[in-house]
C-alpha positions in Angstrom: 16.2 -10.3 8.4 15.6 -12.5 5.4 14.4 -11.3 2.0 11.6 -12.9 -0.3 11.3 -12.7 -3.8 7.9 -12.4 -5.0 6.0 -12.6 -8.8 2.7 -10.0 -8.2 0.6 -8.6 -10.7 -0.2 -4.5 -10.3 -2.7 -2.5 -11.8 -1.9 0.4 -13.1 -2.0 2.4 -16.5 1.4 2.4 -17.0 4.7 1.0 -16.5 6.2 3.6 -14.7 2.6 4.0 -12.0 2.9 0.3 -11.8 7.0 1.0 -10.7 5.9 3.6 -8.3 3.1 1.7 -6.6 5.6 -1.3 -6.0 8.6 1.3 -4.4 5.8 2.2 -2.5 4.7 -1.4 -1.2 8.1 -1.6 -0.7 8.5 0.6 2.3 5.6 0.1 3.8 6.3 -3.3 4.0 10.0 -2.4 5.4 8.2 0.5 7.7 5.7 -1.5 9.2 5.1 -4.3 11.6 3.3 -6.7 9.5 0.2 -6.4 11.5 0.3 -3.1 10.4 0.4 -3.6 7.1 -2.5 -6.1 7.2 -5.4 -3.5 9.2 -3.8 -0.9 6.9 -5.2 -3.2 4.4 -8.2 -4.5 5.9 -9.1 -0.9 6.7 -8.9 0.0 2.9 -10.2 -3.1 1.5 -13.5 -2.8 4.0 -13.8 0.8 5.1 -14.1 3.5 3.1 -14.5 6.1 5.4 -11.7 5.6 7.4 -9.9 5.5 4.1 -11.5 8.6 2.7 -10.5 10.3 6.3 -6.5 9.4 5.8 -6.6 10.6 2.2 -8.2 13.7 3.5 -5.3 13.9 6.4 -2.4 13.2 3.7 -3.8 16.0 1.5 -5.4 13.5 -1.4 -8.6 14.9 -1.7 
């Protein structure tokens, strides 16, 4: 499979959160059909409690 290169911007408050965040991006984009990734997002971006659900099932709460 082909590899991009890509400039993005993270928020974060430091470095090192910023660093963890993109690893992170990193697999799910390797982990996960792309249509994954994008209601994974959509799902965050525009539903909170189905986000607040899956933090509560991964222990984040």
């Amino acid at each position: 499979m082909a590899k991009f290169a890509f400039t993005m911007t993270i928020e974060a408050s430091s470095e090192q959160e910023a660093e963890k965040k993109v690893k992170a991006l990193g697999v799910l984009a390797s982990k996960l059909k792309t249509v994954e990734v994008e209601k994974l997002a959509h799902i965050v971006k525009n539903d909170p409690a189905k986000t607040a659900l899956a933090k509560a099932y991964l222990g984040l709460h």
